[in-house]
C-alpha positions as CSV (number, residue, x, y, z in Angstrom):
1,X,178.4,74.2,-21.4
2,X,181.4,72.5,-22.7
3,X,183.9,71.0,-20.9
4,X,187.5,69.2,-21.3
5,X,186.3,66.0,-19.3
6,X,187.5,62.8,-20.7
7,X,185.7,60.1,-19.3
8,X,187.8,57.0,-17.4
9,X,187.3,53.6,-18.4
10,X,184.1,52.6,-16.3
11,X,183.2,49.3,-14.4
12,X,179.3,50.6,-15.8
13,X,179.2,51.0,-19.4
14,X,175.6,51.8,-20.9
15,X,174.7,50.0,-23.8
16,X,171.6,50.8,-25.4
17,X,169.0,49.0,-23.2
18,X,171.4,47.1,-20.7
19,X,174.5,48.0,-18.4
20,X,177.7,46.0,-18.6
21,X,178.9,45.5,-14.8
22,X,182.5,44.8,-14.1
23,X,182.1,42.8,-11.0
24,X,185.3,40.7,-9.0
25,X,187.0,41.5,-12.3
26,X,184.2,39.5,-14.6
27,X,182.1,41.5,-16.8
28,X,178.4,40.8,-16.7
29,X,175.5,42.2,-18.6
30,X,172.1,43.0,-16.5
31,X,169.2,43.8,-17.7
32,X,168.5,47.7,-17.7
33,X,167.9,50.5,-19.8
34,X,164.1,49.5,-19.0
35,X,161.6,52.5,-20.0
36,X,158.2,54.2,-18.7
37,X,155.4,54.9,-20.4
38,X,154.2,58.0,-20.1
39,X,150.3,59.3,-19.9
40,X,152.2,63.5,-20.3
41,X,152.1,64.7,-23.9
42,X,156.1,65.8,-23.1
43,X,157.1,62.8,-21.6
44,X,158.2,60.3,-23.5
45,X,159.3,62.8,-26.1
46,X,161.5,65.6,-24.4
47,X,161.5,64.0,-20.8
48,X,162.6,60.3,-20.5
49,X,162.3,58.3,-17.4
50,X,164.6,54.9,-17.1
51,X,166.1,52.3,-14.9
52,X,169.7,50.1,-14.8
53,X,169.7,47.2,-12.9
54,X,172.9,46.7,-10.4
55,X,173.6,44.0,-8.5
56,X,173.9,46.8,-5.5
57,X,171.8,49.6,-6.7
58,X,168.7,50.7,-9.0
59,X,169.7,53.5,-11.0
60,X,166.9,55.7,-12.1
61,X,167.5,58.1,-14.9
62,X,165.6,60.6,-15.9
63,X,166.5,62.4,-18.9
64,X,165.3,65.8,-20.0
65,X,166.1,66.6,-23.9
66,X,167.7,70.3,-24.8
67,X,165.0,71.2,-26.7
68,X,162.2,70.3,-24.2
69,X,159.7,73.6,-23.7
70,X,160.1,73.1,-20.0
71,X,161.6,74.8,-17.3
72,X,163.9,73.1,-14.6
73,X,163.6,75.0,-11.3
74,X,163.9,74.7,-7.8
75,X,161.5,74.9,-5.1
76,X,161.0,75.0,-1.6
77,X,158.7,74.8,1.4
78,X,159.5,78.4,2.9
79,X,157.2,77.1,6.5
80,X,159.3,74.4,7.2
81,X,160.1,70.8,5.4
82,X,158.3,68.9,2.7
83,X,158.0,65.6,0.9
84,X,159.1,65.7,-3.0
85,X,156.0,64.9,-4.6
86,X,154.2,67.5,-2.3
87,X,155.9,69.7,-3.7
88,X,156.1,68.3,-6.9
89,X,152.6,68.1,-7.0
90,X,151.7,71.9,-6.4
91,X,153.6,72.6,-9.6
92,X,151.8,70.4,-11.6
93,X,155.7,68.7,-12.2
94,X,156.3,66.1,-15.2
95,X,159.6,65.2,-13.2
96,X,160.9,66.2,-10.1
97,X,164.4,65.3,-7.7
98,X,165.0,66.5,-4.0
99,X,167.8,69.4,-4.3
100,X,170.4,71.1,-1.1
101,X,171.2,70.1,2.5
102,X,169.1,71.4,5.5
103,X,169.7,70.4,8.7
104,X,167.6,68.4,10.5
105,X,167.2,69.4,14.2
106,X,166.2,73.3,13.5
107,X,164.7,72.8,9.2
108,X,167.4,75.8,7.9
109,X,169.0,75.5,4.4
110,X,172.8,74.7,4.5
111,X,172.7,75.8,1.0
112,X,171.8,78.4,-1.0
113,X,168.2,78.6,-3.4
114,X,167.7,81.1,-6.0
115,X,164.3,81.4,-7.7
116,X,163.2,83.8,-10.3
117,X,166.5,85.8,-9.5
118,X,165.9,86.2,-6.2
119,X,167.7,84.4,-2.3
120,X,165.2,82.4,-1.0
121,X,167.4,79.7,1.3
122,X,170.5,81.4,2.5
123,X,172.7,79.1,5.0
124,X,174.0,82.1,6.5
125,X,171.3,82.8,8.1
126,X,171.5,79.4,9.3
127,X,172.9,79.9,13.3
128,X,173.6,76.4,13.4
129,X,176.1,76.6,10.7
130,X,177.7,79.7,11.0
131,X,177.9,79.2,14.9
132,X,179.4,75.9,14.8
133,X,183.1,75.6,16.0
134,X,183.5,72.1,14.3
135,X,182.8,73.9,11.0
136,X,183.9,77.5,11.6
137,X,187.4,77.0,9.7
138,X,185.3,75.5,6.6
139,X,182.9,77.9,6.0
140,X,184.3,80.1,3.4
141,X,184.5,76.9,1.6
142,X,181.2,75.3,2.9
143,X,179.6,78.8,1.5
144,X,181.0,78.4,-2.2
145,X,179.7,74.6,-2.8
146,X,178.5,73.5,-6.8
147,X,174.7,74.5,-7.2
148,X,172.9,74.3,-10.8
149,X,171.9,77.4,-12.3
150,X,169.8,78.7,-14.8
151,X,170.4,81.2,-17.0
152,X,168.7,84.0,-19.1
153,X,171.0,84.9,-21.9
154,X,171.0,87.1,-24.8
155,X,172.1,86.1,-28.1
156,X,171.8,86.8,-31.8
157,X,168.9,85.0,-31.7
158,X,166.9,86.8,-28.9
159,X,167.1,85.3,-25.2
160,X,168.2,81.6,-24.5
161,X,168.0,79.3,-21.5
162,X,171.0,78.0,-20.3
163,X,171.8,75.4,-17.5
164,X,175.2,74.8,-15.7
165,X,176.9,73.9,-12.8
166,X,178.8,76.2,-11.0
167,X,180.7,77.2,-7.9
168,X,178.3,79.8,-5.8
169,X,181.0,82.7,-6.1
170,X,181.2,81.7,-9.0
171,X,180.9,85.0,-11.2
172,X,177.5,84.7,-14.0
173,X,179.1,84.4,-18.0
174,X,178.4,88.0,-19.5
175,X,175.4,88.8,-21.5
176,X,173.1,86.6,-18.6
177,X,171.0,86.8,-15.8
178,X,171.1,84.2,-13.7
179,X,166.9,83.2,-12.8
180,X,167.4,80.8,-10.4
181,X,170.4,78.1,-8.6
182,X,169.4,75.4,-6.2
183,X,173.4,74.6,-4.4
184,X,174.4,71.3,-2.9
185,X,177.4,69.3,-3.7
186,X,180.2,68.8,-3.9
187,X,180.9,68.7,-8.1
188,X,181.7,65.5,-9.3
189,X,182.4,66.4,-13.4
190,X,184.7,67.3,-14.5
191,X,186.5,67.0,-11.4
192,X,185.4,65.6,-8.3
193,X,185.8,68.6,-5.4
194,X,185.0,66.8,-2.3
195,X,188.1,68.7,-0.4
196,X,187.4,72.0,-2.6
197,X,183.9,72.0,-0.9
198,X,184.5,70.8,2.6
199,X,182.7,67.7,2.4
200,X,186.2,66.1,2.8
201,X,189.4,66.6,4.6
202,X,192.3,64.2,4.8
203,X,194.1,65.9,7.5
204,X,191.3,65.5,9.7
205,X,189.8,62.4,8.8
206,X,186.4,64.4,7.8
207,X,184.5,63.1,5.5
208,X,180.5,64.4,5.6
209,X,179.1,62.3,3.2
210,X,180.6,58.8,3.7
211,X,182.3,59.3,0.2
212,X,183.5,56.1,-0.5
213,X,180.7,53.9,1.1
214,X,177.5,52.4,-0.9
215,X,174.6,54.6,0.2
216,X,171.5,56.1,-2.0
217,X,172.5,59.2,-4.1
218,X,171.1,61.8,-5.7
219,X,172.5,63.5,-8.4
220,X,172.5,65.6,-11.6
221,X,174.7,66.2,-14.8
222,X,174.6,68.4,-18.0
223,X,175.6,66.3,-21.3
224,X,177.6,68.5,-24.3
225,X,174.1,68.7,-25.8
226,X,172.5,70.4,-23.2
227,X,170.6,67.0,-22.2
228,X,170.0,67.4,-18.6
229,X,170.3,64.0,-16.4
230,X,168.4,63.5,-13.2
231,X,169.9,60.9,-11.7
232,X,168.2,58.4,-8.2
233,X,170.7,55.3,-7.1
234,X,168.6,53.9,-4.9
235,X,169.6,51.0,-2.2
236,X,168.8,47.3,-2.4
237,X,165.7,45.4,-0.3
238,X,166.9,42.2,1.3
239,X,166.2,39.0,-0.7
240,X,164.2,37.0,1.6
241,X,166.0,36.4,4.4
242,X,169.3,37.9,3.2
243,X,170.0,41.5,3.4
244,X,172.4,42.5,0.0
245,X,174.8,44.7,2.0
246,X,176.1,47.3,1.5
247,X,174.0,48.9,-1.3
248,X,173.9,51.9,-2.8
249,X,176.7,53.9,-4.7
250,X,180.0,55.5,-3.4
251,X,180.2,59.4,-4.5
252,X,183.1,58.3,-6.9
253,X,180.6,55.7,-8.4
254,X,177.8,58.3,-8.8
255,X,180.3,60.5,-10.9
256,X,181.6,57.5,-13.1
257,X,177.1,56.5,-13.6
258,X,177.5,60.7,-15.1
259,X,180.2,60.1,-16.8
260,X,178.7,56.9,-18.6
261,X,175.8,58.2,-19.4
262,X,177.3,61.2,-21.3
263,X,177.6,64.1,-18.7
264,X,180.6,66.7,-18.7
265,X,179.1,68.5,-16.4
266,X,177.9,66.6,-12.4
267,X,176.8,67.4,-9.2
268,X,175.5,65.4,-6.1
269,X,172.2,66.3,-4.6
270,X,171.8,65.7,-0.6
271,X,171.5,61.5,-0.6
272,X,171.0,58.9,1.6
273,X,167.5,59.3,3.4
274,X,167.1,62.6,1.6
275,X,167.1,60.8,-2.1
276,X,163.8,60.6,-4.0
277,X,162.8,61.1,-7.5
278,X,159.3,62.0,-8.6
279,X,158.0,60.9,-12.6
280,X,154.8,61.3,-14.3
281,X,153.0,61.0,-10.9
282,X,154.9,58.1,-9.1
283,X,157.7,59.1,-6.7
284,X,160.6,56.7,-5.8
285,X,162.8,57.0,-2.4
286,X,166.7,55.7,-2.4
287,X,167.3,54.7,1.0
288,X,165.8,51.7,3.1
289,X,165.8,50.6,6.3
290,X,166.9,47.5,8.2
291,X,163.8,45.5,7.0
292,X,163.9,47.1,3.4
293,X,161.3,49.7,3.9
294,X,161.5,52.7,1.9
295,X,162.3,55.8,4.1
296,X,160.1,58.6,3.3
297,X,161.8,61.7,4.2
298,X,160.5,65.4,4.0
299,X,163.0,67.7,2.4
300,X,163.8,71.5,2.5
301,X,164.1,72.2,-1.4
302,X,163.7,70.4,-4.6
303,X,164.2,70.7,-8.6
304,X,160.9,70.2,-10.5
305,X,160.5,69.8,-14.4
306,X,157.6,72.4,-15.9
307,X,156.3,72.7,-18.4
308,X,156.6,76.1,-19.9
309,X,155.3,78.9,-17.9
310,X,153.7,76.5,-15.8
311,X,155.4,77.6,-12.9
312,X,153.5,79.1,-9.8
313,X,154.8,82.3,-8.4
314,X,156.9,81.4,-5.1
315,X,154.9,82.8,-2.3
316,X,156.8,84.5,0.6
């Protein structure tokens, strides 16, 4: 899972337990790096939950170790849409993050879930999508967005678990079986693919996802250990009277947080009111509204942190 990624110098540098900010050119140091406790046996140990403080955004990290005996898999709510820690919940889930784009007015996946090596969410079955003239000449692309797999691999020393993040045509390394792949996007590490993905296009002014503006974002990367990085930036409540604005993270700034925190490998999840993240039995949500509420929205599909053959049978 190695990649050539260099990363750029960074106005967020992690170091240890606090985040240097580069801010109007002036470099401040906020407190950060602040950890949970834990009442799982595994957490604490293999899966780490974290914040960093920003003046614009709380960052919450949670990191899963390569050796962990857990299993990081989607799953969905085949009737319709669900909140995370619903669904989080019914797995009896240390960790849990929401996962792909749906749309909204009819509930169907615009991206594509595999679990236990079989389609479960397909966009094209999606009418909305593949019907819709302001998309039709993005499709093929729209249809080969980053998702995260999971692999089943043989080696020397029997079969390994493997994680990654890949385009969906993209074909499975030989000697695997690819278990399951929960697709959103676009990639951020090593490269960000905005345009390769459809989510932007300078010729037409389109840009999906707001790319550049502060907004809550969800995310994941993969670290050349195999560490596995669930990353939440959610937005900032007003301070009494006075709304911080805008808050949040640009998608550029959501691959930089990756990139300083180790990953090669980085993907957005959907964001904005869709962004929540789910620990040891207490959910956070990313996005607020006007008087700083937290928005809690249902989502389609998620990623949930098992521990070993702790996973329910998906029922459909």
């Amino acid at each position: 899972m190695r990649s050539d990624v260099v990363p750029s110098s960074s106005a967020l540098t992690v170091l240890g337990s606090s985040v240097e900010v580069e801010t109007n050119g002036d470099t401040v140091l906020v407190e950060g790096g602040t950890e949970v406790e834990s009442s799982s046996p595994l957490s604490g140990e293999y899966v780490t939950y974290e914040t960093f403080d920003l003046p614009h955004s709380l960052i919450h990290v949670i990191r899963i170790a390569p050796d962990a005996p857990v299993t990081i898999q989607p799953v969905v709510d085949p009737d319709g849409l669900e909140k995370l820690e619903v669904l989080a919940e019914q797995q009896g889930a240390i960790a849990a993050i929401n996962g792909g784009f749906f749309d909204p007015n009819n509930q169907q996946t615009t991206s594509y879930v595999t679990i236990a090596g079989t389609l479960v969410l397909d966009p094209e079955q999606n009418r909305g999508l593949m019907e819709n003239p302001n998309v039709s000449t993005y499709l093929p692309r729209i249809l080969n967005r980053a998702e995260f797999r999971r692999y089943q691999c043989a080696t020397a020393n029997g079969l390994e678990t493997d994680y990654a993040i890949a385009a969906h045509n993209r074909l499975i390394p030989s000697g695997c079986q690819l278990m399951d792949a929960l697709g959103a996007g676009p990639a951020l590490l090593p490269e960000f693919r905005g345009e390769a993905e459809a989510f932007i296009d300078a010729t037409s002014n389109r840009d999906a996802l707001g790319a550049s503006r502060p907004n809550a974002r969800s995310g994941l990367g993969i670290t050349p250990d195999g560490t596995i990085l669930l990353i939440m930036a959610a937005q900032r409540p007003p301070v009494g009277d006075v709304a911080v604005s805008p808050t949040g993270v640009s998608l550029f700034e959501l691959a930089q947080i990756m990139a300083d925190l180790g990953a090669e490998q980085g993907m957005n999840l959907d964001g904005g009111s869709s962004s929540s993240l789910y620990y040891d039995g207490t959910t956070y949500y990313g996005r607020l509204d006007v008087s700083g509420n937290e928005i809690r929205r249902s989502v389609k599909s998620v990623l949930v942190v098992t521990k070993n053959n702790g996973m329910q049978a998906p029922s459909f």
